[in-house]
Structure formats: C-alpha cells, structure tokens
MIRORO-217540 format. One record per residue: residue number from 0; residue in three letters; x, y, z of N, C-alpha, C in turn. Coordinates in Angstrom, 2 decimals, padded with zeros to 5 digits, always signed. Example, Ala and Ser with C-alpha at 12.3 -4.5 7.8 and 13.67 -1.06 7.14 Angstrom:
> 0 / ALA / +013.19 / -005.69 / +007.80 / +012.30 / -004.50 / +007.80 / +013.20 / -003.30 / +007.80
> 1 / SER / +012.85 / -002.25 / +007.08 / +013.67 / -001.06 / +007.14 / +012.90 / +000.03 / +007.87
end
This chain:
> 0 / UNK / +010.12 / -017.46 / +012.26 / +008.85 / -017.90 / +011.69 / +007.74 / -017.57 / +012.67
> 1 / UNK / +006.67 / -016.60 / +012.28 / +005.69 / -016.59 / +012.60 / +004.64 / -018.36 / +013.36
> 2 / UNK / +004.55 / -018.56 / +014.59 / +003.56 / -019.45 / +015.01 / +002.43 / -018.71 / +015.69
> 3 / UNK / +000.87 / -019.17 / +014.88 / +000.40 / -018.57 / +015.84 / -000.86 / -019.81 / +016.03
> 4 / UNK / -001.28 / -020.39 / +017.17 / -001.97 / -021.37 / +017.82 / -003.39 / -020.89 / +018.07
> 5 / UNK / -003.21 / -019.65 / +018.67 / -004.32 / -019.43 / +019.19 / -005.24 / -017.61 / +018.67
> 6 / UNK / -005.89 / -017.77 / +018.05 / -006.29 / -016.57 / +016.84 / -006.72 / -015.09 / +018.51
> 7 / UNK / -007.38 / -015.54 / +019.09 / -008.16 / -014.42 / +020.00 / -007.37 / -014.84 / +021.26
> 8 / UNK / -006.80 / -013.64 / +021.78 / -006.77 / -013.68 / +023.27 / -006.99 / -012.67 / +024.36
> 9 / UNK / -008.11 / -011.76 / +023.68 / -008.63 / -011.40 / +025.27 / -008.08 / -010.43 / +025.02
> 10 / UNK / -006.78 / -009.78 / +024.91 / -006.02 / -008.79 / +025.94 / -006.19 / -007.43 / +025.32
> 11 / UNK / -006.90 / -007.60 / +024.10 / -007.63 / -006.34 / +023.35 / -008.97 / -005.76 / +023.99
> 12 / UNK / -009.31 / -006.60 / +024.58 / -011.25 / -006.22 / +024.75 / -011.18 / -004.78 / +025.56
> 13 / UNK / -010.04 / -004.34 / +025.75 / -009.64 / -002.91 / +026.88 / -009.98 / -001.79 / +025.70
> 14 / UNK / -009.86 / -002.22 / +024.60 / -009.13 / -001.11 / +022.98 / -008.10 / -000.93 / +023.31
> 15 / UNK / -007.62 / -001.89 / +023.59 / -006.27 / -001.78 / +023.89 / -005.55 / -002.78 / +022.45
> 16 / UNK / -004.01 / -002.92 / +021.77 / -003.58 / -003.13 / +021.10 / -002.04 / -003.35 / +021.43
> 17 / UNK / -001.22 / -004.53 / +021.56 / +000.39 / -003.99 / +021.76 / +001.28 / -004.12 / +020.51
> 18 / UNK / +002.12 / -003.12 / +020.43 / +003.57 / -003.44 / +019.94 / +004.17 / -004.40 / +020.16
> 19 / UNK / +005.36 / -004.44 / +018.78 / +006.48 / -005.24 / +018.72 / +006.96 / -004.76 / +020.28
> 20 / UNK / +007.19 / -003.99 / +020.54 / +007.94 / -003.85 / +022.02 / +007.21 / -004.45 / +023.29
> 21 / UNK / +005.75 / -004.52 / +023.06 / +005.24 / -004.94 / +024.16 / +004.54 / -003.84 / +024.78
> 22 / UNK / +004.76 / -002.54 / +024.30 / +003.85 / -001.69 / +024.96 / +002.28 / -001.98 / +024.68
> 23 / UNK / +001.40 / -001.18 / +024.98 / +000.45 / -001.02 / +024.80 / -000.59 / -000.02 / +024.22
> 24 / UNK / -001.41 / +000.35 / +023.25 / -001.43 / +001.70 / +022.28 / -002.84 / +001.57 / +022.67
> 25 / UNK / -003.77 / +002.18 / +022.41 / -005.48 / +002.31 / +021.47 / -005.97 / +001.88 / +020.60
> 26 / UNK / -006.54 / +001.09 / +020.08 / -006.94 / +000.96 / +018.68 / -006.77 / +002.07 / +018.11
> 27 / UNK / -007.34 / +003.30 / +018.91 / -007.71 / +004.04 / +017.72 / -006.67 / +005.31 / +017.97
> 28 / UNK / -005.30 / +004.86 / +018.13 / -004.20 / +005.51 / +017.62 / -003.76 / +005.86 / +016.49
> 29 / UNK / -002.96 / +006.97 / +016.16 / -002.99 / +007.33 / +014.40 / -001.95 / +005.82 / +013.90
> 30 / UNK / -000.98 / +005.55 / +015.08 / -000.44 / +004.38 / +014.40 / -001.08 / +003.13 / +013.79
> 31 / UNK / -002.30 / +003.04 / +014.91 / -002.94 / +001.59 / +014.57 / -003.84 / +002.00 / +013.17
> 32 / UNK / -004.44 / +003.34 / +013.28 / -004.98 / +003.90 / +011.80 / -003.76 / +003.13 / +010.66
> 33 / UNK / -002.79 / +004.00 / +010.85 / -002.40 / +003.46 / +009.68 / -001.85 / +001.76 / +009.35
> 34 / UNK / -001.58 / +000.72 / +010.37 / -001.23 / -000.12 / +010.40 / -002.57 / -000.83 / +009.73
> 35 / UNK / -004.02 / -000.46 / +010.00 / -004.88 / -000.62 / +009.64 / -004.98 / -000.72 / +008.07
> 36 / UNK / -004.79 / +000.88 / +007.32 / -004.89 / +001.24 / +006.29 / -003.92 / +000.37 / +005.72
> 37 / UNK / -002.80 / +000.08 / +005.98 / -001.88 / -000.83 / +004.89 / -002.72 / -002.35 / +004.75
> 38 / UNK / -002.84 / -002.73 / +006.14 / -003.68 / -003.76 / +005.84 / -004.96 / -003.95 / +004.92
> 39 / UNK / -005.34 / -002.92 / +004.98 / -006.37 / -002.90 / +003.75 / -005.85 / -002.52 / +002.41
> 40 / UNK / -004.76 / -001.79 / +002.43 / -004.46 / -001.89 / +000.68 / -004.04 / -003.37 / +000.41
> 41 / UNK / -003.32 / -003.93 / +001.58 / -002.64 / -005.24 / +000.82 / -003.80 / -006.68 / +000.55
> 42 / UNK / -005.34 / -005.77 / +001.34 / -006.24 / -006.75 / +001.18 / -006.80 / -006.54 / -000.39
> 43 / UNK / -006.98 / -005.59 / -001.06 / -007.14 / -004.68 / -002.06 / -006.73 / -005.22 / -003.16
> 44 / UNK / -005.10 / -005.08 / -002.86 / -003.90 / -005.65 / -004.10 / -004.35 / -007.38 / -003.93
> 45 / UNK / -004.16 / -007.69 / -003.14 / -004.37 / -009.10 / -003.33 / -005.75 / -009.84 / -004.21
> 46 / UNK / -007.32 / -009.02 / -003.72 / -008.24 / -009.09 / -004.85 / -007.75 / -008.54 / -006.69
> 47 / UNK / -006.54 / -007.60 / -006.63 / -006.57 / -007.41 / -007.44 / -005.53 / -008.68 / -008.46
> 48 / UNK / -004.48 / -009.03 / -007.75 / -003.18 / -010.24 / -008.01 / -004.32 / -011.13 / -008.79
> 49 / UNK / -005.80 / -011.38 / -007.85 / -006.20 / -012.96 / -008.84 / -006.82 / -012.33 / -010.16
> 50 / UNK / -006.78 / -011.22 / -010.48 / -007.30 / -010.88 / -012.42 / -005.86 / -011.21 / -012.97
> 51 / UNK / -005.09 / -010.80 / -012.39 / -003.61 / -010.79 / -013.05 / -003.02 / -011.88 / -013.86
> 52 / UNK / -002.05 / -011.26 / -014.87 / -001.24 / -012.54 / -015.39 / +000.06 / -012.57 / -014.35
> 53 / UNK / +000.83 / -013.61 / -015.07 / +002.02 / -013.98 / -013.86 / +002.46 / -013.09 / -013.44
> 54 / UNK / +002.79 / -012.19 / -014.78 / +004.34 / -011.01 / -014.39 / +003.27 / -010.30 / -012.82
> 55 / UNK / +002.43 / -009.58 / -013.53 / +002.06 / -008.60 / -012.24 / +001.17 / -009.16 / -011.19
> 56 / UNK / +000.61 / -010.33 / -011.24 / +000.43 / -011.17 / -009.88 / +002.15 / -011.43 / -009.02
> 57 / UNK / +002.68 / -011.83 / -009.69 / +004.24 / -011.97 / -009.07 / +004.26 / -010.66 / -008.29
> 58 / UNK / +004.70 / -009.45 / -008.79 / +004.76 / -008.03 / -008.73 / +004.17 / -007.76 / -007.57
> 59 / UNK / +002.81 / -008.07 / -008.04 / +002.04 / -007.66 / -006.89 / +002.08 / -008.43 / -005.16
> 60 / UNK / +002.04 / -009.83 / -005.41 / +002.53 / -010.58 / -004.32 / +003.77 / -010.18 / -003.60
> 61 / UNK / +004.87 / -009.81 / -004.29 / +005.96 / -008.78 / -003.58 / +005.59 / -007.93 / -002.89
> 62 / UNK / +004.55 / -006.88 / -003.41 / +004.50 / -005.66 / -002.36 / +003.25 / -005.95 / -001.78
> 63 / UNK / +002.79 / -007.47 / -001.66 / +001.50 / -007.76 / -000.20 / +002.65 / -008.21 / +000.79
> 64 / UNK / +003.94 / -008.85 / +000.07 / +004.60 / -009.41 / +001.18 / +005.22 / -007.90 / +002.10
> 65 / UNK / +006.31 / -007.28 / +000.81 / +006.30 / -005.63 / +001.45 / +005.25 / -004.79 / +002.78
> 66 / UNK / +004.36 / -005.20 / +001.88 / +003.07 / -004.81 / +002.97 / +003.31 / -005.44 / +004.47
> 67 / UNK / +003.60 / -006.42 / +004.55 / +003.49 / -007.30 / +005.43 / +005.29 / -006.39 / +006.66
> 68 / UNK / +005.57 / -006.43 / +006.02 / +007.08 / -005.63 / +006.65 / +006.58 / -004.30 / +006.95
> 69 / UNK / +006.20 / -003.69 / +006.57 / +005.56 / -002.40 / +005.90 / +004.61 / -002.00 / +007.59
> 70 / UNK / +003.83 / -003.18 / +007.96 / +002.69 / -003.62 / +008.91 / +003.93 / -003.23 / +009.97
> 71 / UNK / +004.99 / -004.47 / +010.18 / +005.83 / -004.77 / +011.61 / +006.35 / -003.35 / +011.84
> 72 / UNK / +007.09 / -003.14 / +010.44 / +007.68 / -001.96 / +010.69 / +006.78 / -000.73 / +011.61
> 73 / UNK / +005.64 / -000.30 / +010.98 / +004.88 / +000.54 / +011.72 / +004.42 / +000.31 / +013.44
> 74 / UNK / +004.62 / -001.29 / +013.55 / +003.84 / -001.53 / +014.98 / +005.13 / -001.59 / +016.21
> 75 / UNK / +006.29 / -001.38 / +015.48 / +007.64 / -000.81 / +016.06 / +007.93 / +000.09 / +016.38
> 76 / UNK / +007.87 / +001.06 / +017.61 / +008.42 / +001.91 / +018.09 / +010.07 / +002.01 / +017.85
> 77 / UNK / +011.05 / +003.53 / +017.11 / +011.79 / +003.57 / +017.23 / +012.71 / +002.97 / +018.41
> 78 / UNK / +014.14 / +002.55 / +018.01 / +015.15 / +002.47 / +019.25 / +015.12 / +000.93 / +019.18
> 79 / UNK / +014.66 / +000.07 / +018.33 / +014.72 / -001.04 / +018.61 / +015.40 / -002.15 / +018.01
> 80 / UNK / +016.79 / -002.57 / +018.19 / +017.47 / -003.17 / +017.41 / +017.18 / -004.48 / +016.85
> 81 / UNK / +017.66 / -004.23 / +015.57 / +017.43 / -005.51 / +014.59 / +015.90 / -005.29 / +014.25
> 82 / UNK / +014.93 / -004.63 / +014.36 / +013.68 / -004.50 / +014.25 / +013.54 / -004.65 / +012.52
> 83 / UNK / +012.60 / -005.13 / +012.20 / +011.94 / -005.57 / +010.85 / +011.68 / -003.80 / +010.23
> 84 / UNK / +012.65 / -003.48 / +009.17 / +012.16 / -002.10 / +009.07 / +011.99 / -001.80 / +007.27
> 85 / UNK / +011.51 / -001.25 / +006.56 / +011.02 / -001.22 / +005.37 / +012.58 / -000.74 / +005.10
> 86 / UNK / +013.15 / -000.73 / +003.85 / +014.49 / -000.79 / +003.71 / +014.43 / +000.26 / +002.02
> 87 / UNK / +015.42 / +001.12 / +002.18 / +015.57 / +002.29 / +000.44 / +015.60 / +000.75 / -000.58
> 88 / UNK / +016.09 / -000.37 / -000.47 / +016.04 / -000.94 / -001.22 / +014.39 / -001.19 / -001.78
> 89 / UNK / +013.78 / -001.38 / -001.38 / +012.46 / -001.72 / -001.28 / +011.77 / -000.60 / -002.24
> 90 / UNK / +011.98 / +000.59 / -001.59 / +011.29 / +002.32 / -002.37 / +012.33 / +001.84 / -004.01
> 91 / UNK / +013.10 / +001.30 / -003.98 / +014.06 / +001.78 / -005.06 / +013.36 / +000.83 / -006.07
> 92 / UNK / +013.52 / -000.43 / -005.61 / +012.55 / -001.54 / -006.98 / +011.61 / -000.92 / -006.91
> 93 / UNK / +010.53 / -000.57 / -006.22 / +009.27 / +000.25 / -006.67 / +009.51 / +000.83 / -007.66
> 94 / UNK / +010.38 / +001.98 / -007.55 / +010.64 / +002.98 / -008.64 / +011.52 / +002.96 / -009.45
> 95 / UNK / +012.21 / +001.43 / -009.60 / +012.79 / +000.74 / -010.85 / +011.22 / +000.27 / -011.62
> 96 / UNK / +010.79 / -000.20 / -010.90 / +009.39 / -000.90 / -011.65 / +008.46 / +000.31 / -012.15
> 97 / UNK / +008.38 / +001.01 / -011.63 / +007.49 / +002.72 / -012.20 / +007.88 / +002.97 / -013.46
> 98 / UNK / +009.43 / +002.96 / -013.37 / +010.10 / +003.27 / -014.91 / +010.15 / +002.66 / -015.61
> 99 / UNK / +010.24 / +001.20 / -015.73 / +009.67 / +000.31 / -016.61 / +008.39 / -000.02 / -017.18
> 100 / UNK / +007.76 / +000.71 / -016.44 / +006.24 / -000.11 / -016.88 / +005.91 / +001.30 / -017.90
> 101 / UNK / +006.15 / +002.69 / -017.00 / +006.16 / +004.21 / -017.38 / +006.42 / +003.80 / -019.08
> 102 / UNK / +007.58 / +003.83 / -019.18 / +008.38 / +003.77 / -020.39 / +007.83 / +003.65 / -021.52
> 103 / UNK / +006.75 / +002.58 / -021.49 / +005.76 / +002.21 / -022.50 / +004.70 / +003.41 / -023.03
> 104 / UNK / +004.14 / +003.71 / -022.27 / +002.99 / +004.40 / -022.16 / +003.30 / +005.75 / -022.55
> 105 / UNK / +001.95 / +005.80 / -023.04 / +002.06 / +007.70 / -023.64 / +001.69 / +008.65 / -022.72
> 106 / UNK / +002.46 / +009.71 / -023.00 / +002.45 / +010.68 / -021.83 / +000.39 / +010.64 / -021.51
> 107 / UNK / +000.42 / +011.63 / -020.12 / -001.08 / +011.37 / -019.99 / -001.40 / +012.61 / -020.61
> 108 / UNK / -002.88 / +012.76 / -020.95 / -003.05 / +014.65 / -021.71 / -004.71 / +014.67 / -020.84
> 109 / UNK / -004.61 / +013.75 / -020.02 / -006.10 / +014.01 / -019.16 / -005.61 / +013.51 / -018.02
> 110 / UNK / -006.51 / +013.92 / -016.86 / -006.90 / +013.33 / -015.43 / -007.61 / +012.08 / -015.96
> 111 / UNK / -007.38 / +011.06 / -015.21 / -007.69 / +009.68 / -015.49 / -009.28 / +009.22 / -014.77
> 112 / UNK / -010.04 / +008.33 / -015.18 / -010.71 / +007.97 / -013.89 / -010.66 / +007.03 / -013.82
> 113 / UNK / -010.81 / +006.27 / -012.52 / -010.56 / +004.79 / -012.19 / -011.71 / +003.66 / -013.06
> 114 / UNK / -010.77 / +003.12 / -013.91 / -011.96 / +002.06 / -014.38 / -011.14 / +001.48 / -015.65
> 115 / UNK / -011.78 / +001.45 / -016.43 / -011.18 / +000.39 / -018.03 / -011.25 / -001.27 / -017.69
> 116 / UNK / -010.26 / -001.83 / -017.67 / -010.26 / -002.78 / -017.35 / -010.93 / -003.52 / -016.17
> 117 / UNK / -010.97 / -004.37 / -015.57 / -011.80 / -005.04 / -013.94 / -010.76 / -005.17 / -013.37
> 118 / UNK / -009.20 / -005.53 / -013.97 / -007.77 / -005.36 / -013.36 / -007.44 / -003.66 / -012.76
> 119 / UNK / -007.32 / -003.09 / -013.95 / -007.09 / -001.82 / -013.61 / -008.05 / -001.18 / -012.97
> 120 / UNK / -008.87 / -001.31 / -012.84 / -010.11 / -000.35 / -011.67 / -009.56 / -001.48 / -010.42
> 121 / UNK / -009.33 / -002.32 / -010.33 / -008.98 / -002.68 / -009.01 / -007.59 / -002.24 / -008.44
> 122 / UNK / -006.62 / -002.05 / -009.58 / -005.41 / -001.40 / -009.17 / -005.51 / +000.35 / -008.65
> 123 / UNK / -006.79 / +000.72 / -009.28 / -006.87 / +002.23 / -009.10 / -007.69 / +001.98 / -007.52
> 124 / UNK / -008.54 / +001.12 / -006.69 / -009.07 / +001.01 / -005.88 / -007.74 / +000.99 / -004.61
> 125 / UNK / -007.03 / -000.13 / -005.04 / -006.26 / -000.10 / -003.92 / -005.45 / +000.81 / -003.81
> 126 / UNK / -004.78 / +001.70 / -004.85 / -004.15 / +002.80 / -005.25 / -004.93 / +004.03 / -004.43
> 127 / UNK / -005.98 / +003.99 / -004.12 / -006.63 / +005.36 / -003.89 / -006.26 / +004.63 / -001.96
> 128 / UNK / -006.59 / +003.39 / -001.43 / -006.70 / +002.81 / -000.09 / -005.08 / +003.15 / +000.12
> 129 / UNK / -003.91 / +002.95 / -000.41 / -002.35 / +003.19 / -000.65 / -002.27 / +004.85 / -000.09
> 130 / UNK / -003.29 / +006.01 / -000.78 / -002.57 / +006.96 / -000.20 / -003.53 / +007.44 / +001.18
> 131 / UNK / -004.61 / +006.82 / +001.10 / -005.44 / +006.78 / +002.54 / -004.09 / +005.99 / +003.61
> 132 / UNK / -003.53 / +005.18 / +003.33 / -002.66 / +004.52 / +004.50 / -001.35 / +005.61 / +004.47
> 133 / UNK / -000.65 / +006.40 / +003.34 / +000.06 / +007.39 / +003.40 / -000.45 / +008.54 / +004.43
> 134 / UNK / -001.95 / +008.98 / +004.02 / -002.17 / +010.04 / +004.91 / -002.04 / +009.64 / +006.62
> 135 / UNK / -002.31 / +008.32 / +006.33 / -002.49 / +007.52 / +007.92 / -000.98 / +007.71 / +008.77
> 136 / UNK / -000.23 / +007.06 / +008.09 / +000.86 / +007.31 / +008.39 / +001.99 / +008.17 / +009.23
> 137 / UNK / +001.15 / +009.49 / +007.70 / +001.86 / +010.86 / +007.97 / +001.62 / +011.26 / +009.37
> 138 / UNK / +000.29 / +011.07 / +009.40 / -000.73 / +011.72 / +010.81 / +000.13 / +010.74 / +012.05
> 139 / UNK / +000.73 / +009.12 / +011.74 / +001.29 / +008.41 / +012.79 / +002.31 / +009.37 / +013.43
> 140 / UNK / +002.81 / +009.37 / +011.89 / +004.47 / +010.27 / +012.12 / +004.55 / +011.52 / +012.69
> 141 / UNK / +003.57 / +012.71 / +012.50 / +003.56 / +013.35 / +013.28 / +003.41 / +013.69 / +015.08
> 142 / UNK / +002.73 / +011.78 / +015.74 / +002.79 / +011.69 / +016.62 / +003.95 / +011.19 / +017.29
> 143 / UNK / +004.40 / +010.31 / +016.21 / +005.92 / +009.54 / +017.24 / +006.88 / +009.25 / +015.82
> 144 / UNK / +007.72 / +009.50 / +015.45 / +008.53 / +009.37 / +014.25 / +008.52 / +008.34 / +013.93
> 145 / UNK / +008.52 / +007.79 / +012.95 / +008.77 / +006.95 / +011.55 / +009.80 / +006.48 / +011.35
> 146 / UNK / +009.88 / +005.59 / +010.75 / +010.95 / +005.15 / +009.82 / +010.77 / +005.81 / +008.46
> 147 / UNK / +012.05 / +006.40 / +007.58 / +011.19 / +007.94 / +006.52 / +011.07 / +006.78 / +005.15
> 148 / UNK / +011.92 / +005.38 / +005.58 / +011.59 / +004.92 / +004.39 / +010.26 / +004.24 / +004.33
> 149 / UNK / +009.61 / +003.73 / +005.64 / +008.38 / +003.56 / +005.29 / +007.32 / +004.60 / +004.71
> 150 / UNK / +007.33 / +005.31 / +005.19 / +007.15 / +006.66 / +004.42 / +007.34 / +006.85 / +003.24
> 151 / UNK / +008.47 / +006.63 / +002.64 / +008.73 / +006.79 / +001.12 / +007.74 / +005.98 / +000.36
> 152 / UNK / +007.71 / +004.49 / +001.01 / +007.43 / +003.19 / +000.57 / +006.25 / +003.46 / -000.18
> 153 / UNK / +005.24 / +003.77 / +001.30 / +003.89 / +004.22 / +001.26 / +003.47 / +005.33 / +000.14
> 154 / UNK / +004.66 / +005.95 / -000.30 / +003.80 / +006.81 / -001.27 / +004.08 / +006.61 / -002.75
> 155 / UNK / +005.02 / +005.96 / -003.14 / +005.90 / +005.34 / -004.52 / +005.08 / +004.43 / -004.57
> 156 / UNK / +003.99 / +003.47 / -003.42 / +003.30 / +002.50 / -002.82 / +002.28 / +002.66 / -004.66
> 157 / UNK / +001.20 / +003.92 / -004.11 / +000.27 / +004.64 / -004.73 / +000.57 / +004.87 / -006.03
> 158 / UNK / +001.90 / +005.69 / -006.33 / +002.10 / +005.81 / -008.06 / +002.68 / +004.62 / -008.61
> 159 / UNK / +002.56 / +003.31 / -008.08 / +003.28 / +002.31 / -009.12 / +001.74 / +001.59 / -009.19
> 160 / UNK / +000.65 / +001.66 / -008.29 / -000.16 / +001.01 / -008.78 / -001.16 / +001.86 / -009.43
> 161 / UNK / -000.67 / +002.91 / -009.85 / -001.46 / +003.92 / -010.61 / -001.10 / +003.51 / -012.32
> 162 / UNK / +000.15 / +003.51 / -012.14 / +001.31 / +003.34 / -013.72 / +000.67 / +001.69 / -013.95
> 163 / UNK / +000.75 / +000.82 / -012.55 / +000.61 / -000.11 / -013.06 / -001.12 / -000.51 / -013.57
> 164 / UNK / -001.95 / +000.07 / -013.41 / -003.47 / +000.28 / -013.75 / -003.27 / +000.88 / -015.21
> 165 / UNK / -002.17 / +001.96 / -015.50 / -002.65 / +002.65 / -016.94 / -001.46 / +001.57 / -017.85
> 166 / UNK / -000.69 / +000.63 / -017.42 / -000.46 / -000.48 / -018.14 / -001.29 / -001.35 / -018.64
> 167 / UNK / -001.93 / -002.04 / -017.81 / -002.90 / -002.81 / -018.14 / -004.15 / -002.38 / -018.73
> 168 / UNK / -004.49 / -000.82 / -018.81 / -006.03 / -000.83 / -019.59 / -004.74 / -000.22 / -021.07
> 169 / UNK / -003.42 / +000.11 / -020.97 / -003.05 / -000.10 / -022.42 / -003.40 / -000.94 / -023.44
> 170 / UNK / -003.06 / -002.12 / -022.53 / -003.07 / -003.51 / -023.53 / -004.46 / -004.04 / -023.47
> 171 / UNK / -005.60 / -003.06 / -022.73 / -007.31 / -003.42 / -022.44 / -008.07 / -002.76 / -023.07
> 172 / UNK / -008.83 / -002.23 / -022.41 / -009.91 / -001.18 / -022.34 / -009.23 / +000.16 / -023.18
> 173 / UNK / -007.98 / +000.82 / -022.65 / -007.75 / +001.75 / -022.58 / -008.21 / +002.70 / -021.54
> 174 / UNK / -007.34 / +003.55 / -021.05 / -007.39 / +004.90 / -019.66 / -008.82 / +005.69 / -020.00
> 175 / UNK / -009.80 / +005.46 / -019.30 / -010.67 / +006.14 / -018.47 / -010.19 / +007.71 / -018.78
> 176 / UNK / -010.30 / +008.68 / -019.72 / -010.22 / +009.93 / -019.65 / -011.19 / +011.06 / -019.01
> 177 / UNK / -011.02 / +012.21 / -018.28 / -011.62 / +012.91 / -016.96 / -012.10 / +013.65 / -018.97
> 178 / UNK / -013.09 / +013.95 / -018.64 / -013.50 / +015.26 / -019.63 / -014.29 / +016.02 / -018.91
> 179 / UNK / -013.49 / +017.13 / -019.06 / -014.41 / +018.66 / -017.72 / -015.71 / +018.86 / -018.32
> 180 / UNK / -016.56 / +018.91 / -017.12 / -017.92 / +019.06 / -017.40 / -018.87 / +018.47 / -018.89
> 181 / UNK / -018.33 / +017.32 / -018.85 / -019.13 / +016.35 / -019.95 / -020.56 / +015.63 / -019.04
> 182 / UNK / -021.05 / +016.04 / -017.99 / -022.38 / +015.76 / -017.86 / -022.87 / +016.89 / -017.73
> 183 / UNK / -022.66 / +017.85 / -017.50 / -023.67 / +018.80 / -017.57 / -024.96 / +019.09 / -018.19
end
C-alpha cells in the first residue's frame, strides 16, 4: 500500500526525478516525457468516466487504474525483480473489449472527427493524449528498453478509446464524418 505523508520533498528542485530503483533521471528525460503523457491521458479518461454510464465509467476506471501500473511500470528500469510491470493480460482485455464494443457498429466509410457527443469528444481527446504518450514512450524505448507489453498497452490504449467514442455517439449524436474539402 502506497503511504504518502508528506506531498513535496525538495529532492527534485535539481530537475532531478528518481526511479523505482532509486536512481536518479531529468525531468526532461524521454522516460519522464512519457510517464508524464500517461499521466495525462489517465487525467483525460477520468474527466471523461464522470459523463459516463456505469458500464463504461467501470471500463474506464480499469484502465486509469491500468494507467496507474502503466506509470510504475515505466519509472522501472529493466532487471528488477518482482517489479510492477503492465502484463499481455491487460493488452488482451483491451482487445477483448475493442471486439465487443467493434461488433456493433458499422463499418466506418469516412475519417471521423472528434466530437458528437460531450462523452465521445472527450473519449476522442484523451484518445489523441493516449497516442502522444505512445509516441512518448517509443522515443523512452529507444533510449533504454521497455517492457514491449507496455508498449502494446499504450497503443490498443488509443484504439479502444477511439471504438469506445464511436460507441457512444452510436447510441448519441452519431460519428462526426471528415468530408474532403467541405469548407472551401
């Protein structure tokens, strides 16, 4: 269990930041980028959980908690046993839940734009912050390796709250269709 007593202590004011291990990084490392960026999708999803009904507030509260693993996992340097690590189980309900929600819906015959509903434009908001923390990531991973399922996580992350946005303006608004050069 997480205790924490005391919110500020100082040992950042360097830009400095530590790991689960205890080392010490930059703020403005590609890791802490992306540890950053998840934190902001799961700030995102969570504005989006209070429009929600149960099912996908539930849903969604899963992958802020995900998020939350998602966070440790990244601030973990490989080699470290028993370490908190995003798990294929995790990518796999994602993309049990993609296909379920998918299933319904009619194929797409346009590029979408974010909006319809005040639910679904918030699912397309954090959805767009989801592959900003993917690119974050990638850029981590290219500096010090990954865990590949956080990686996976992060990007199945983006298309379930995409599917799950063109669910909800189903039963709403209806999908936001792209029409080429309709302001001209």
């Amino acid at each position: 269990m997480v205790k924490l007593n005391k919110i500020y202590t100082r040992t950042g004011d360097d830009g400095t930041t530590g790991l689960v291990d205890g080392s010490r990084v930059s703020k403005a490392d590609t890791r802490m980028a992306a540890i950053g960026d998840v934190d902001e999708a799961n700030s995102a999803i969570g504005i989006a959980a209070t429009l929600a009904d149960h099912d996908i507030a539930a849903a969604l509260q899963r992958i802020q908690n995900d998020l939350f693993d998602l966070g440790a996992d990244l601030a973990t340097p490989g080699g470290i046993d028993g370490a908190l690590r995003i798990t294929a189980a995790q990518v796999d309900r994602l993309e049990a839940e993609i296909d379920a929600m998918n299933a319904s819906l009619a194929p797409l015959t346009s590029f979408i734009l974010p909006g319809g509903h005040p639910l679904a434009a918030h699912l397309h908001l954090a959805r767009t912050i989801a592959r900003r923390a993917e690119r974050s990531a990638v850029a981590a991973h290219a500096d010090a390796p990954l865990n590949a399922q956080a990686l996976r996580y992060v990007n199945r992350l983006s298309d379930w709250l995409f599917v799950a946005a063109r669910q909800v303006n189903q039963t709403a608004a209806g999908d936001v269709l792209w029409v080429p050069g309709a302001s001209r």
